[in-house]
Structures are given as structure tokens and as C-alpha cells.
C-alpha positions as a Python dict, from the first residue, in 0.01 Angstrom:
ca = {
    (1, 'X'): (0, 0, 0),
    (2, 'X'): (172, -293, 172),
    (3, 'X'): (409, -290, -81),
    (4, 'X'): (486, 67, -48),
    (5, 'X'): (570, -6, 341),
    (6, 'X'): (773, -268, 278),
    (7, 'X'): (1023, -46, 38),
    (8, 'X'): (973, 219, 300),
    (9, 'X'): (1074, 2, 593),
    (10, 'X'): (1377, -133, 351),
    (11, 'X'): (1534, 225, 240),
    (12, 'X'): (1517, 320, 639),
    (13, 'X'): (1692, 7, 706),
    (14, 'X'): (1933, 48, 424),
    (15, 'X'): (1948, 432, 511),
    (16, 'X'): (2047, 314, 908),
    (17, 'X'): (2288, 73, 773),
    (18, 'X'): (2457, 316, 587),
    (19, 'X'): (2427, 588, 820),
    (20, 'X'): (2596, 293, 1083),
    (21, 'X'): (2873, 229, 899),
    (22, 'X'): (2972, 566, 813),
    (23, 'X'): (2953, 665, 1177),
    (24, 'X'): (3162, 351, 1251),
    (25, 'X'): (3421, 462, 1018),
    (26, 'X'): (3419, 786, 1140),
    (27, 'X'): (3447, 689, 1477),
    (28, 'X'): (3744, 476, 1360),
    (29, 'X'): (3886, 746, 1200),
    (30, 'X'): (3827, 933, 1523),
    (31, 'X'): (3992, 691, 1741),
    (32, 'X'): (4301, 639, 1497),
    (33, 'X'): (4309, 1005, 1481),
    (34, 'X'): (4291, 1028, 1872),
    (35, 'X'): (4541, 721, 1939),
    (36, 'X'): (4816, 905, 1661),
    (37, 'X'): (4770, 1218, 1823),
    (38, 'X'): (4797, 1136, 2200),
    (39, 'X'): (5165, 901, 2108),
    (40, 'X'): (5319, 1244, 1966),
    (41, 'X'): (5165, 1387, 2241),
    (42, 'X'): (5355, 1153, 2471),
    (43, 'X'): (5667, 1209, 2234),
    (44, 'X'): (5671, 1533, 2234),
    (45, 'X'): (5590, 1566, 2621),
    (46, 'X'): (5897, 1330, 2692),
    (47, 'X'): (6129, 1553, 2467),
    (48, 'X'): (6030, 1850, 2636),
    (49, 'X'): (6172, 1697, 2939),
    (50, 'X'): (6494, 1595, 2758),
    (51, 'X'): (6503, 1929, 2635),
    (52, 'X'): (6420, 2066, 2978),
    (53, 'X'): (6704, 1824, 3167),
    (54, 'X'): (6968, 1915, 2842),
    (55, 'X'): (6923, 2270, 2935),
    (56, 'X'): (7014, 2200, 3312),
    (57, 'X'): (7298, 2034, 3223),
    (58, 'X'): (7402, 2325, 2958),
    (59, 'X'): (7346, 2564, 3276),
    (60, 'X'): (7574, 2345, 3515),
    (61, 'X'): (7845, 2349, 3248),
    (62, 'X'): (7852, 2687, 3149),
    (63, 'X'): (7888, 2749, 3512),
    (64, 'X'): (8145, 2467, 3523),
    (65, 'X'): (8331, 2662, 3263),
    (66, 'X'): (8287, 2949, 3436),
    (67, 'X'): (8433, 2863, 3734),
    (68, 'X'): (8713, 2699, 3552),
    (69, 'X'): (8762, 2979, 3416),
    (70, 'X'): (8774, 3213, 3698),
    (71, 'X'): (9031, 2952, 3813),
    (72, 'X'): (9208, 2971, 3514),
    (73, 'X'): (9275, 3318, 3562),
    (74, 'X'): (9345, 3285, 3869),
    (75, 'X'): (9662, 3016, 3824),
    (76, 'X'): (9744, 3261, 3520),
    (77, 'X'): (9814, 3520, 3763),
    (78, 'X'): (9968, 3348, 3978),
    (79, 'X'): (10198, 3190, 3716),
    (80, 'X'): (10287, 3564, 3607),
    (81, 'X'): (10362, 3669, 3944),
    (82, 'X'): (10608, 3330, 3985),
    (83, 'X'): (10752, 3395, 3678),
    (84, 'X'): (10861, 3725, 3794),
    (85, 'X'): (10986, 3653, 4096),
    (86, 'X'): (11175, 3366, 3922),
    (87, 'X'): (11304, 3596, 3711),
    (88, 'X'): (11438, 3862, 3962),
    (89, 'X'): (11581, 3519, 4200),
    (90, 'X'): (11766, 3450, 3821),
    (91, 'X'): (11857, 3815, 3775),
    (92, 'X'): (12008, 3858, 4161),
    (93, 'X'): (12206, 3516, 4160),
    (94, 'X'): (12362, 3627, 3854),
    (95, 'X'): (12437, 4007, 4022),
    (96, 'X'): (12543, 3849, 4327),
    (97, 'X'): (12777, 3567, 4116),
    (98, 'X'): (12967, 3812, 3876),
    (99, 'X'): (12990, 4089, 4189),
    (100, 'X'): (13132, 3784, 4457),
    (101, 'X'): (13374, 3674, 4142),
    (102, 'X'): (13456, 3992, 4046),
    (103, 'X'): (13565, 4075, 4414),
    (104, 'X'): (13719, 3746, 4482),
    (105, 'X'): (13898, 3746, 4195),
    (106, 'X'): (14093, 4047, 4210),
    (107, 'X'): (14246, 3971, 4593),
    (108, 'X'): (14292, 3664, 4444),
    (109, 'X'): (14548, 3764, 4147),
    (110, 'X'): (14722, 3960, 4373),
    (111, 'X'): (14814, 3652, 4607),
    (112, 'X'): (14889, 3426, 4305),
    (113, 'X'): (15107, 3700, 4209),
    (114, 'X'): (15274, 3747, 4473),
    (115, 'X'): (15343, 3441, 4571),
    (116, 'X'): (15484, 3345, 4277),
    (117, 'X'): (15746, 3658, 4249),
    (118, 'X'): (15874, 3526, 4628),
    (119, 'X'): (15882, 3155, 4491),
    (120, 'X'): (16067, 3258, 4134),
    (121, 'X'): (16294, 3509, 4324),
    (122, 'X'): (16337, 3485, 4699),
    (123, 'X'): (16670, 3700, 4654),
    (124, 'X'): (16479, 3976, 4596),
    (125, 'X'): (16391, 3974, 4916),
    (126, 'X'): (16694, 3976, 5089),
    (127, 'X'): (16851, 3693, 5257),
    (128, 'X'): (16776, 3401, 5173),
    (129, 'X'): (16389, 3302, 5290),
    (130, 'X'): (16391, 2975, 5510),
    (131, 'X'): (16233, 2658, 5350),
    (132, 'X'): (15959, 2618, 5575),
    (133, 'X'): (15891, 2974, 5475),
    (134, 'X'): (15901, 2896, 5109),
    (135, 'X'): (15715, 2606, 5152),
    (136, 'X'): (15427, 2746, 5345),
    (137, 'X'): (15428, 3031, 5036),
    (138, 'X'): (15366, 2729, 4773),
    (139, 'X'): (15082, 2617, 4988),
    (140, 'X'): (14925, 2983, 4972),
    (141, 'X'): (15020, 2985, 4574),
    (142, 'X'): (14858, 2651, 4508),
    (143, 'X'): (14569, 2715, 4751),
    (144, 'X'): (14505, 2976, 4554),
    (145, 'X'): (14544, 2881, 4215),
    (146, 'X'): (14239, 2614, 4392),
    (147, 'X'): (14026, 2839, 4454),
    (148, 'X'): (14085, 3114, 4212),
    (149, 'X'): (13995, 2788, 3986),
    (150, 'X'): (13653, 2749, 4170),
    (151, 'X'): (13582, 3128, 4090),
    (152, 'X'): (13626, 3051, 3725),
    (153, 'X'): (13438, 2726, 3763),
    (154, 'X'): (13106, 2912, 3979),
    (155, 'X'): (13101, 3177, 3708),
    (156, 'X'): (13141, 2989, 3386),
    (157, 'X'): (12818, 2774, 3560),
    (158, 'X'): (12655, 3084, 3605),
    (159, 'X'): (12673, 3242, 3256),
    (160, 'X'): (12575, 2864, 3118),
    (161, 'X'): (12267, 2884, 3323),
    (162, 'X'): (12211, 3247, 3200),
    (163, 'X'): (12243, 3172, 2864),
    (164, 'X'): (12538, 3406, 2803),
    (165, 'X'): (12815, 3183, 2660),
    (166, 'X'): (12819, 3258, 2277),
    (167, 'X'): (12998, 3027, 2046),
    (168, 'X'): (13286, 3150, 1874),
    (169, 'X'): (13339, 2850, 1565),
    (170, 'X'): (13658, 2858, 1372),
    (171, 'X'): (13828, 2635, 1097),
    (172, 'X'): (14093, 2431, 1281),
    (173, 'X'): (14271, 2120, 1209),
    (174, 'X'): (14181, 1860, 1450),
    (175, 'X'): (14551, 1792, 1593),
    (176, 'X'): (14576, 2172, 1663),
    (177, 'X'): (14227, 2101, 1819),
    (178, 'X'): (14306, 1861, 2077),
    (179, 'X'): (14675, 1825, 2134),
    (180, 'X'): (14710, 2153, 2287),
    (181, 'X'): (14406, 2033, 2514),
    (182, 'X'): (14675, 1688, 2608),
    (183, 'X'): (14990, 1929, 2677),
    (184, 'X'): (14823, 2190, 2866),
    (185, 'X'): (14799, 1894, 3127),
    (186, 'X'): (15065, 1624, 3074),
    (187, 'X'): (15263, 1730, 3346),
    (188, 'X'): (14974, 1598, 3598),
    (189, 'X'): (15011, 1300, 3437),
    (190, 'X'): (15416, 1242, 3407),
    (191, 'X'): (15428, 1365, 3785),
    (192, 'X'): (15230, 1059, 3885),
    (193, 'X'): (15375, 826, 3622),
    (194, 'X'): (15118, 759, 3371),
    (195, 'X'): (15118, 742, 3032),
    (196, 'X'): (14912, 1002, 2829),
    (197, 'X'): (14866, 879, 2443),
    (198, 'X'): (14696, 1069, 2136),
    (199, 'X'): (14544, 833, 1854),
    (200, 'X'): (14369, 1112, 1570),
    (201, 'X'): (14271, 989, 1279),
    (202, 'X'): (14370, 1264, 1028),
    (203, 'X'): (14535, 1540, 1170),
    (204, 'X'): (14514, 1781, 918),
    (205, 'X'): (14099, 1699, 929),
    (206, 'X'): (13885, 2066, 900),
    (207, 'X'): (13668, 2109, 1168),
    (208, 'X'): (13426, 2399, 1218),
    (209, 'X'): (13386, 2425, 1600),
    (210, 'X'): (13472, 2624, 1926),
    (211, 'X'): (13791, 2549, 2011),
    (212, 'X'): (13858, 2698, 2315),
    (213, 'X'): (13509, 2535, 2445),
    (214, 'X'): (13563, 2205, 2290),
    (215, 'X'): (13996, 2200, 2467),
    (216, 'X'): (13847, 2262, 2809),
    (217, 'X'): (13618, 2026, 2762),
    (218, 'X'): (13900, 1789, 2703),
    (219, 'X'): (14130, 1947, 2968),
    (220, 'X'): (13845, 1887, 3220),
    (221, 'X'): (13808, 1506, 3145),
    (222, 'X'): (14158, 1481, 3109),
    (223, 'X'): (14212, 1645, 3477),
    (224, 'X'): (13927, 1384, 3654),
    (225, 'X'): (14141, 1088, 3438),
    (226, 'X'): (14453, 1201, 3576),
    (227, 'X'): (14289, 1266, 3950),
    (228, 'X'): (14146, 935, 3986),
    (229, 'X'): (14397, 717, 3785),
    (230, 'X'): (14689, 577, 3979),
    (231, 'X'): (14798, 281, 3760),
    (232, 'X'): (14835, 311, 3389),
    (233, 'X'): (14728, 611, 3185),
    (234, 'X'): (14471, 754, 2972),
    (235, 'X'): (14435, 765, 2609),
    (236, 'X'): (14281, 1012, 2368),
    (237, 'X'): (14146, 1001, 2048),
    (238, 'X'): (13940, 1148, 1791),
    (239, 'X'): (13749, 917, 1492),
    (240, 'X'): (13562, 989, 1221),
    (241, 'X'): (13173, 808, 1260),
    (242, 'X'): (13034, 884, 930),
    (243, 'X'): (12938, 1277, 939),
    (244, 'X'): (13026, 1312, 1276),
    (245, 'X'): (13410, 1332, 1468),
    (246, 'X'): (13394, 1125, 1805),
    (247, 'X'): (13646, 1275, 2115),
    (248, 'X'): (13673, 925, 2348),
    (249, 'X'): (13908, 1034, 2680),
    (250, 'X'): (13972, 698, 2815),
    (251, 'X'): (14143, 644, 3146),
    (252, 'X'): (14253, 331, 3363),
    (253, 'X'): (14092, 442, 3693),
    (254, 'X'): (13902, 230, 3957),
    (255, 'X'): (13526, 292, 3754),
    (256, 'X'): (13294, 450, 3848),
    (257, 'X'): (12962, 230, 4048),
    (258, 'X'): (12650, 208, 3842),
    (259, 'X'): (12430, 356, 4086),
    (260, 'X'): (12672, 690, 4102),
    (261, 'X'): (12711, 724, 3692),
    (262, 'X'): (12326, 919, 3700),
    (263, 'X'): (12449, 1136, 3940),
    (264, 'X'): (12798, 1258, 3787),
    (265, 'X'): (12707, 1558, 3560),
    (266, 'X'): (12552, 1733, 3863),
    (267, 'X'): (12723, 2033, 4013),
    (268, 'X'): (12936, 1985, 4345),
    (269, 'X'): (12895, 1616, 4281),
    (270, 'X'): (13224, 1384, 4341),
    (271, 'X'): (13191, 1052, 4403),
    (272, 'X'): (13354, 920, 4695),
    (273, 'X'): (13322, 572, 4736),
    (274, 'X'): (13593, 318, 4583),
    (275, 'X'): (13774, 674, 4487),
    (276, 'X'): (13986, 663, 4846),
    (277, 'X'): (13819, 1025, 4936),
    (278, 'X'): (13840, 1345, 4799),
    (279, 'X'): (14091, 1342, 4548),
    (280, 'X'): (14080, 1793, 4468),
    (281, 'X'): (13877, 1971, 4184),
    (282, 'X'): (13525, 2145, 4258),
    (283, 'X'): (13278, 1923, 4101),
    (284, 'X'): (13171, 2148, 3845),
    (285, 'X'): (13368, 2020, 3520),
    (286, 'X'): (13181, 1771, 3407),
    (287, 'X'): (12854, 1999, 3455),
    (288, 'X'): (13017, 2335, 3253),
    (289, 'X'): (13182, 2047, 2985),
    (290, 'X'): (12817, 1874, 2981),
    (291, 'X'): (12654, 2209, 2902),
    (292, 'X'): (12898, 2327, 2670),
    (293, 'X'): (12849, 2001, 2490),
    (294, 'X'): (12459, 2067, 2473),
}
């Protein structure tokens, strides 16, 4: 009987033992199970608040775009409505430009005209015309031929700035190209004594261009040269630089300053210093010649 309560007090031991250890793995399990789920807990709570402050900021930028938008819109329109006016400021200079040289223009021919016919033939008009008489007629014909010259000049500007000057290209020899260009004003430069010379490298040389644009191009640089130039002369050439032909008008005039040279294709520009005043012309050549060139 002893022995029987000794084995009975042993399997309740061993049974508590066991029954110990599997609660104190359970409870392990437990706690691991607890520990694992209360970090994904924390995880999960702290991307909840990312995802809560991400869609703030979504709902400021959307409204950001919004309003951008709205303000896009708004500088749209009001780039439309600029435009337009733009436009209609373009549309009325050019009206008012053609009508003004249209009108000049035609009182103008009739002076030029008519002061000619009195210079050419004074008998026609009787006795003979005084000298002061005649000579206050070739200030009204070369006053004239001025500004009927600035007409030309204003309006040529104008249909640049328009976009209205078509190019007319031609086969042409490149002597026929630019020595008509050198006599059409040689006479300004034998009247003040300067020598005008022509250096082209192969007259007979094809070239597919506009000549009438590319001559007053020539003629206009040729008049500033012989304007400005007292001493000396000015020489012209054309060269051949590889595929390209090269028109150099070089003149022996005082120079032009550094800080002016930015300033000269302008319009209504002249530069005055070291160039003893105003020496004639409008101040539009070298801006038509500049955008004929372009």
C-alpha cells in the first residue's frame, strides 16, 4: 500500500510537471504571439497615419493644381485677349502706314515732277527764271526727293515687319549683280572726290538670289560709306568662301565707337558722335538691308 502511494504521489508530480511545462510553453507561445501581434499593430497604426498625412497632402495638391489651374486659364485668356489686340495695333499701323504713304506719296511725285520740268526747262516758262528762284526750286526738288525717300524707307520697314516682302530669286551673274548696285551711286562718291573700286572674283559666277533686294542692300551701305567718308574711298568686293559668296563694302570713314556698333541696325538710329553731326539719310537702311539679309 505504501508503495502504491508512492507511484501515486510520483505520476501527480510527473502529471504537474508536465502539465507546468506545457502551460509555460503555451504561455510563451502566448506572449510571443501577443509581442508579434502588438509590433504590427504599432506598424500598421503608424502607416495609417502616413497614409492619413499622404492623403492631406494629395488634397492640398490637387487643390494646388486646381488653383493653378484656374490661374492658368486665367493668363490663357488673358494672353488671347493680348494677342488680339496685338494683332489689331499690327493690323492698324500697317492701314495707317500704306494709307499715310499712299497719300504722301502722290503730292509728293507731283512736286518732284514739277520741279524738275522748271529746273530742265525754265524757258518754258517764259523769261528767263532768276537764280535765286531756280535755286530755291532745287532745294524743293532735293527736299523732296529726301523725303519722298523716307516714304519708301517707312513703308519698305513696314511690309518687313508684316511679313509681306516675297523673294523674287533669279540666275544672274555676279558682276551684273553688284556693279549696277556701284554705278547707281558713284556720282556721290566722284562729287566728293573719293575713289569707288570693284574687286569680284569671277564675274561671270551664277548666283541664284534676289537681285533687286541684294543691289539695295549694297546701294544702302554704299550711301552711309559715301555719307560718312571724307578722305579716301570705299571698296567693294565679292569672294567666294567655300559654298558661300561674301559682299564686304569697305569704306575709309572715321569708325564707328564700340559702344555705338550694338546700336546701329536699329531704326532712326544715326550715330552722332565723332561723325561731325547729322550727315542726311533716315536711319532706316541698315535696318530694311539687315532684314532683307535675314
Amino acid at each position: 500500500l505504501g508503495g502504491i502511494t508512492s507511484l501515486g504521489s510520483i505520476i501527480v508530480l510527473a502529471t504537474s510537471t508536465v502539465a507546468l511545462v506545457l502551460g509555460w510553453v503555451f504561455a510563451r507561445e502566448l506572449y510571443v504571439t501577443a509581442e508579434w501581434g502588438m509590433a504590427h499593430y504599432y506598424v500598421a497604426r503608424q502607416q495609417v497615419r502616413e497614409l492619413r498625412d499622404q492623403h492631406v497632402e494629395l488634397l492640398r495638391a490637387q487643390k494646388d493644381r486646381d488653383l493653378a489651374n484656374l490661374e492658368l486659364a486665367r493668363l490663357t485668356d488673358r494672353l488671347t485677349m493680348m494677342t488680339q489686340l496685338a494683332e489689331e495695333a499690327r493690323r492698324a499701323k500697317e492701314e495707317f502706314v500704306a494709307r499715310v504713304s499712299h497719300e504722301l506719296r502722290t503730292p509728293l511725285n507731283m512736286i518732284v515732277g514739277f520741279s524738275e520740268v522748271i529746273m530742265q526747262s525754265p524757258e518754258a516758262y517764259g523769261a528767263d527764271l532768276p537764280g535765286a528762284l531756280l535755286a530755291d526750286i532745287a532745294a524743293i526738288h532735293r527736299n523732296s526727293l529726301h523725303l519722298s525717300e523716307l516714304v519708301d524707307d517707312v513703308l519698305d520697314l513696314s511690309q518687313v515687319d508684316a511679313g509681306r516682302v516675297a523673294l523674287t530669286r533669279e540666275w544672274i551673274c555676279a558682276g551684273e549683280l553688284v556693279r549696277p548696285a556701284v554705278d547707281a551711286v558713284r556720282r556721290l562718291f566722284e562729287a566728293k572726290g573719293l575713289s569707288v573700286e570693284v574687286e569680284i572674283a569671277d564675274e561671270e559666277l551664277p548666283l541664284f538670289v534676289d537681285a533687286t533686294r541684294i543691289r539695295q542692300v549694297i546701294i544702302n551701305l554704299l550711301g552711309n560709306a559715301g555719307r560718312f567718308t571724307e578722305r579716301g574711298g570705299v571698296s567693294v568686293s565679292l569672294q567666294c568662301c567655300g559654298d558661300e559668296v561674301v559682299i564686304a563694302v569697305r569704306d575709309t570713314g572715321p569708325g564707328i565707337p564700340p559702344e555705338e556698333q550694338k546700336r546701329l541696325f536699329e531704326p532712326f538710329y544715326q550715330v552722332q558722335s565723332l561723325m561731325g553731326g547729322h550727315k542726311g539719310g533716315t536711319g532706316l537702311g541698315l535696318s530694311i538691308s539687315k532684314r532683307f539679309v535675314e
